[in-house]
C-alpha positions, 0 to 999 in steps of 0.5 A: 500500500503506497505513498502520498494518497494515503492508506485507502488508495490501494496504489498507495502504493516503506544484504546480507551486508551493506552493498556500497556502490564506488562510483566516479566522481562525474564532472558531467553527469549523463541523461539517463532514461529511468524514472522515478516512482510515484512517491519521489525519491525521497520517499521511496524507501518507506514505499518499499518498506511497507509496500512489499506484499507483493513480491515473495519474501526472497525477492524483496529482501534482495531489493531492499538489499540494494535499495541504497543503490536503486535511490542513488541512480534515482536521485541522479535521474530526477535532480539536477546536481553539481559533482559535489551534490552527488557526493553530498547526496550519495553519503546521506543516502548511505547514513539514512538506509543504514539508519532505516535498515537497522533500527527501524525495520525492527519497528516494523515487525513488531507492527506486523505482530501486533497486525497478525494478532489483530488479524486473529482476532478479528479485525475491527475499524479501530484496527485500520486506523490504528495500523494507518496511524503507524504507517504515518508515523514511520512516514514522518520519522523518516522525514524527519532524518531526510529534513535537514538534507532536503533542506541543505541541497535545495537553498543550496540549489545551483541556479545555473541548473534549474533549466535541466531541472525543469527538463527533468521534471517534465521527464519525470511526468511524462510517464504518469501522464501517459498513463492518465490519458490511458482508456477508463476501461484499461485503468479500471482493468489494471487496478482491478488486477492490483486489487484481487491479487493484493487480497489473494496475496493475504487470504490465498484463493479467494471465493466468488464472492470476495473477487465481487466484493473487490470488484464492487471496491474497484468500481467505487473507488476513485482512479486518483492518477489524474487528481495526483499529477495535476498535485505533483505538478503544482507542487513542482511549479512553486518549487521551481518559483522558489528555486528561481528567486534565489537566497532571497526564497530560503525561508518561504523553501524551508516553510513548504518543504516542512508543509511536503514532508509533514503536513502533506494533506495541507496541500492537497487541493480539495478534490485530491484530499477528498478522493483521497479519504473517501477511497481510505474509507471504501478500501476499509470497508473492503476490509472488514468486509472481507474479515467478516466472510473469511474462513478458518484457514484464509484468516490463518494465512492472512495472518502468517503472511503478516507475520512472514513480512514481520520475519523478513524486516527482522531478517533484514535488519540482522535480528535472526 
């Protein structure tokens, strides 16, 4: 579950030993053709961490393994930087994965224990918002180690590069925009897809009635692709404003990169944060719905998958 929409936006879509990658030092760096994911690099790290569940638990402990690394080529693929600011970059990247892997996976299992619990219990409203709760915590702890970095690199930003900044957010957009101007009947197809398989990860085979209570969630549920990049673009234009005014933007640049990594509802518009929190409430619904119908052995694999993630963040952080 993901990213700046919210727990209720199902696309909301969080080594063995450390991989350090040496890389030259690039006086000019090449254009490379990766995009970064929805959430922005900033953010990605608490994507994966708590967005797992879909890949098998070999598999996404091998990418988490190398996530400093996939940050690193992302960053260098949305941000427009001096030499010395990828060095800047690449080290901090390298201190806050450390951080993150070490000390607050652990937190995360023990999230996942006390959501298996809860699973075996039953699960209640309360517990949903509970479990979001954490999640914005963990969002915001980690927005507080990135905070002052964000903030050093942007009023330290080179004016000289803001052209290529802005060439590389268009980039950056281009691929969410083809997919807003995709068919309806295409998107709902994709994120109908992304539904089933996310509960079928959770309760294994799911019976007709479950696939057509996803399916009714699907069909009430809002796409917010378009309402997202009309949000991300707004935010990238004052950003880009800010950026343009040089020393003299440095307190308004703090001001708003507190509002992003913070408080980010507050600058939702109002009909993104709307649709954000009616899908919250519709996926929750879903939810209980679906608790309620579950058998014996659904809800006994639903909370072992939960308790196998719990597993794999301790695994990763070197407590088993």
């Amino acid at each position: 579950m993901a990213g700046n929409a919210g727990f209720g936006d199902r696309t909301m879509t969080l080594n063995g030993s450390m991989i350090t990658t040496i890389r030259p030092i690039r006086p000019i760096r090449p254009i490379r053709r990766y995009r970064p994911g929805r959430l922005g690099p900033i953010l990605l790290i608490v994507a994966l961490a708590l967005t797992s569940t879909s890949c098998s638990g070999f598999a996404f402990k091998t990418f988490y393994r190398n996530l400093d690394t996939l940050i690193q080529s992302r960053m260098d693929n949305y941000l427009a930087m001096t030499s010395s600011q990828e060095e800047f970059i690449d080290g901090r990247i390298n201190h806050h994965y450390r951080w993150h892997r070490y000390a607050e996976l652990p937190n995360y299992a023990d999230t996942c224990s006390d959501l298996a619990e809860r699973i075996d219990r039953g699960l209640k409203r309360d517990d949903l918002e509970f479990i979001y709760g954490k999640l914005r915590k963990y969002r915001i702890r980690l927005a507080s180690r990135i905070y002052p970095d964000a903030k050093q690199f942007l009023t330290d930003f080179d004016s000289s590069l803001i052209a290529e900044q802005e060439r590389l957010i268009a980039e950056y957009n281009q691929e969410l925009a083809e997919k807003v101007a995709r068919p309806a009947s295409e998107k709902f197809q994709e994120r109908l897809k992304s539904n089933v398989e996310f509960f079928e990860f959770f309760l294994g085979d799911l019976n007709e009635s479950q696939k057509q209570r996803i399916r009714r969630y699907t069909t009430q549920s809002e796409d917010t692709s378009a309402l997202y990049l009309a949000y991300r673009r707004m935010n990238q234009t004052r950003l880009i404003s800010l950026l343009k005014k040089g020393d003299s933007a440095h307190a308004d640049i703090d001001k708003f990169l507190k509002q992003y990594l913070f408080n980010w509802e507050a600058l939702y518009p109002v009909a993104y944060r709307n649709a954000v929190n009616r899908n919250r409430s519709l996926f929750y619904d879903t939810v209980l719905d679906l608790d309620a119908s579950m058998s014996s052995s659904q809800r006994t694999h639903a909370s072992n998958k939960v308790r196998e993630l719990g597993r794999n963040f301790l695994e990763l952080a070197g407590k088993l």
